[in-house]
N, C-alpha and C positions, 0 to 999 in steps of 0.2 A: 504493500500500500504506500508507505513514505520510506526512502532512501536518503540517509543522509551524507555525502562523500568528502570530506576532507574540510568540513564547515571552522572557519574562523570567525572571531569576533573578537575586537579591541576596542576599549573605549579610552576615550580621551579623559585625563586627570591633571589636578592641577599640583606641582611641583615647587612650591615656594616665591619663589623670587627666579629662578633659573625657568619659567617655561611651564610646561607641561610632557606629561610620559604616556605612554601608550599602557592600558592596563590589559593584559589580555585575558580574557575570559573563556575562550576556545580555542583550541590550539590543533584545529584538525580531524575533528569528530569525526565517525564513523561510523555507521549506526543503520538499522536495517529493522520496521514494525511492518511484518507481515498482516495478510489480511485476515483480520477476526484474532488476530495475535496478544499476546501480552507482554509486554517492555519495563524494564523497572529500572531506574538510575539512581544509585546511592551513593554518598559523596558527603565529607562535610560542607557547613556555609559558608559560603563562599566561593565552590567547587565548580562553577558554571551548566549546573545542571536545568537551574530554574530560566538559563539566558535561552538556553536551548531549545526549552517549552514555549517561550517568548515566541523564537522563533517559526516555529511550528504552526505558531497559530497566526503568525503574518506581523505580530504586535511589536515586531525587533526584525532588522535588516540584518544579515551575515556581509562577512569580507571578501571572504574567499570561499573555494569550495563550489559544493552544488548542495540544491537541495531536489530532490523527485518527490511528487506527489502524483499516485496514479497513472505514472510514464510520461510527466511531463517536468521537466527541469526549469526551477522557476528562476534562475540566472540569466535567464535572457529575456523576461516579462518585464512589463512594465507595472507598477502595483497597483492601476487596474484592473491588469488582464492578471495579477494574482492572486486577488481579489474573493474571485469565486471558485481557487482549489483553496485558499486557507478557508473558504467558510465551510471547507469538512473537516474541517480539525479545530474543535472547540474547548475549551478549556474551561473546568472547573476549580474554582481558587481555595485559596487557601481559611480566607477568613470569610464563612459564610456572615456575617452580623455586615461588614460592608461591602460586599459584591447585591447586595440585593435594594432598591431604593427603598427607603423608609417613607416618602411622601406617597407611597403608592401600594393598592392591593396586591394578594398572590395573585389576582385574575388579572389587573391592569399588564402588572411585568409579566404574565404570559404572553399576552394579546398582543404587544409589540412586535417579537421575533416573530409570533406567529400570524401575524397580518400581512406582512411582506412574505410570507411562506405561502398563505392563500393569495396570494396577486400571482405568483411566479404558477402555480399550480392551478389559478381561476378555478379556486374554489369561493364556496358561500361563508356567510357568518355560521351556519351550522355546522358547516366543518369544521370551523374554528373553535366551537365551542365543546364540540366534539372530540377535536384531537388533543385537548388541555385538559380535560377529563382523563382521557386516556394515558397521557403522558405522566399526569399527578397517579395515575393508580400505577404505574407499571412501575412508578419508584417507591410505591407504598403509602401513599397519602388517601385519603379521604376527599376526594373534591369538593364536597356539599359544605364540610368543615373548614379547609385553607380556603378555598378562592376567594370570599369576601374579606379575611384577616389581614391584617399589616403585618411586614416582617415582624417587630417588636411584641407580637401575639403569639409567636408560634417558639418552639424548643430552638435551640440551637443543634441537633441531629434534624429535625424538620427543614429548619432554613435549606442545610444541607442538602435536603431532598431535593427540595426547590430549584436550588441552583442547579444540578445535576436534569432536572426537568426543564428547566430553561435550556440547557446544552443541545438538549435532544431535539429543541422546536424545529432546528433547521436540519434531520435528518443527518446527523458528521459520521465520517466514514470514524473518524478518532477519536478517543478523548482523551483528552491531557489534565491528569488529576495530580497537579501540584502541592503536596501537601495536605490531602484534601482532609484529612483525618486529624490534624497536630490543633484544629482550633476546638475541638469536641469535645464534651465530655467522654472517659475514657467507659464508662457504661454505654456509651451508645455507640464506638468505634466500630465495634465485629459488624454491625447490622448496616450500615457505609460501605465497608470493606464486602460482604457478602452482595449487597445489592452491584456493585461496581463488577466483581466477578459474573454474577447473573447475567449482565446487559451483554456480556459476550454471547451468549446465547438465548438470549431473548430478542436482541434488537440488532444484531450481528457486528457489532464495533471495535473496531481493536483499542485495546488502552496502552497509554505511556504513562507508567507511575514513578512520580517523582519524589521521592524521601529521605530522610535519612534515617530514617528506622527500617530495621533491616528486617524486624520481625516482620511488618507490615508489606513489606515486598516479598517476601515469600512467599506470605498467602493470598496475595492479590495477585503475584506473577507469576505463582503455580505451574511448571509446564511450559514456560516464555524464559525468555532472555535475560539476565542482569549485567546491566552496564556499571561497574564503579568508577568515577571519574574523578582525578584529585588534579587542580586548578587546571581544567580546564581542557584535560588529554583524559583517553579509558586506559587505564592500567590494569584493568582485567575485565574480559567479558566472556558468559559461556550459560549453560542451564542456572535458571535459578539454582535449585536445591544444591546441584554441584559447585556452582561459587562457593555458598555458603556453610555447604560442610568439609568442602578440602580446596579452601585458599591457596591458591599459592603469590599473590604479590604482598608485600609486609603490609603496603598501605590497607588492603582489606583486612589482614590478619589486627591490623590496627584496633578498625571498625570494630569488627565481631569480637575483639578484646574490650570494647567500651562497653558492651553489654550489662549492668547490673547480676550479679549472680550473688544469691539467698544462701551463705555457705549455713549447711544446714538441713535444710532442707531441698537444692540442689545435689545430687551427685560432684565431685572437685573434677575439675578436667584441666589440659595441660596446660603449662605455664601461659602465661597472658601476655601479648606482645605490647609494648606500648611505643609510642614516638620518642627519639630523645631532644626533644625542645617543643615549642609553637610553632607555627606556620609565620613564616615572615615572608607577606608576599613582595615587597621589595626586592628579595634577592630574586637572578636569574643564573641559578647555578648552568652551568656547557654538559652537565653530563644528565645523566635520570633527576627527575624534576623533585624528587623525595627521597632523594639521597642525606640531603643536609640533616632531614631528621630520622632516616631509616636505622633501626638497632645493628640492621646485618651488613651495611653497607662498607664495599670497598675502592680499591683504586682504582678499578677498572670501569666503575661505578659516578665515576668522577668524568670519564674520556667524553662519553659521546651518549647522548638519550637513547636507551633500549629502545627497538619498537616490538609490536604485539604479533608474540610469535605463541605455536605451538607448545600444548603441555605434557610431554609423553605420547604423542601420536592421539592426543584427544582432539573434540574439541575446544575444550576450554583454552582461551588465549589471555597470557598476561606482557608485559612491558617490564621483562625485571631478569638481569642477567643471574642471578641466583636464587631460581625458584625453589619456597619449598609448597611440598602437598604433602600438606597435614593440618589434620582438625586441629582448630583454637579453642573454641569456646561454640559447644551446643546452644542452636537458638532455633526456641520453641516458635510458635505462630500463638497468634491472640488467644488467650483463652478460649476453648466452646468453639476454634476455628477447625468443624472436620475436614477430614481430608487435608489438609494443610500438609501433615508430614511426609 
């Protein structure tokens, strides 16, 4: 469905007195969400994951690179004529309390997207009325209860719905759920997270999920891809489950060592990788981009940036001249998440 080939992106910063720097934010991407597919990018903040999602949805220009949407490369369009392949790739945000207007009903901000939906399609008002009913129920809402209500009336896991029903008004072949989960009460996360897996096979969409919770990309990317991406390059990508339980670049080993573990009433598992320093994005090290703060790092490690090569004839691929494959730290999927393991 969307190919991404060697996508950059830098933004301009300001520098003191001496000018301005170039901040880079992508450094090359590579990335591939099949049709009906599931995609997941983990990354700490800052890691260009959310610029990416930007992009996707048309709301951020790239440098370099290509981007493919449906066989068409949107590097030589004009952004009108790119216009109408981002409006299949819609995005659901992070903080449902301000994605949704407050001066206005759940029926008003449906009727929007979906007015200009019946003009392109010359349908009636009862189609409209129809298809926002039907939209509110396939995300689990009650119509006769939201349509008349203000944002400010409803849960924050409802909001949630809403917006996720708004994404749907204009049929997107994608959705791009950035964080969608991090503003929620964590009682009402699994039932987000499960509705989002459902729309793969209720309404045929492929999803990109974007987080840094790793639990949460498990069970939403179930069977799809995991990209990790640290400032702005993948240093490893392969099956979910397989990322996640035999790591091999440190920076993941990182990640899944941040995990919280309950000594106790968890089982103890191996030692826990950590970084040796913060992330200083000032620096531009010549050789692997996480070298400065890798535990394993060597001289060779310093020459020249690894790129993403094979892991033992699999395919899982990392960026790391010293891979290892070995579990760090077990990580379960949300509570009550079946099937997840």
């Amino acid at each position: 469905m969307i190919e991404g080939q060697a996508i950059t992106r830098t933004f301009a910063a300001r520098r003191g007195m001496l000018g301005r720097r170039g901040v880079r934010a992508l450094r090359g991407v590579d990335f591939t969400i099949p049709d009906r597919g599931a995609v997941s990018f983990i990354g700490e903040s800052g890691c260009g994951k959310t610029t990416l999602g930007r992009i996707l949805c048309g709301l951020e220009n790239f440098d370099g690179g290509d981007l493919i949407i449906a066989g068409r490369s949107m590097a030589g369009l004009k952004p009108r004529q790119r216009a109408a392949y981002h409006r299949r790739v819609q995005m659901i945000h992070q903080d449902p309390y301000s994605a949704l207007n407050p001066t206005r009903t759940i029926g008003q901000i449906l009727d929007a997207p979906l007015t200009l939906r019946a003009r392109q399609l010359g349908a009636d008002r009862g189609w409209l009325e129809q298809r926002r009913s039907e939209l509110l129920g396939l995300v689990g809402l009650d119509p006769d209860y939201v349509l008349p209500r203000y944002p400010h009336m409803l849960s924050g896991g409802m909001r949630q719905r809403v917006v996720i029903a708004r994404a749907l008004t204009v049929d997107p072949d994608v959705l791009v759920a950035d964080e969608a989960v991090s503003m929620i009460d964590v009682s009402l996360r699994l039932g987000i997270l499960q509705l989002l897996r459902d729309l793969r096979d209720s309404v045929g969409v492929s999803l990109l999920f974007i987080t840094h919770d790793i639990a949460t990309a498990r069970y939403v990317g179930h069977g799809g891809q995991l990209y990790v991406i640290y400032r702005g390059t993948v240093v490893e990508q392969g099956d979910t489950d397989t990322v996640i339980q035999h790591p091999a670049h440190p920076y993941t080993q990182c990640l899944l060592s941040a995990i919280p573990v309950m000594r106790g009433i968890e089982l103890p598992g191996p030692e826990r990788v950590v970084p040796t320093g913060p992330l200083d994005e000032r620096s531009e090290p010549r050789g692997c981009l996480f070298e400065p703060r890798c535990p394993f790092a060597e001289d060779d490690c310093r020459a020249a940036p690894p790129g993403l090569g094979q892991l033992g004839g699999t395919e899982q691929l990392h960026a790391c001249l010293h891979p290892a494959r070995r579990s760090v730290v077990a990580v379960p999927a949300p509570a009550g998440a079946a099937g997840a393991e």
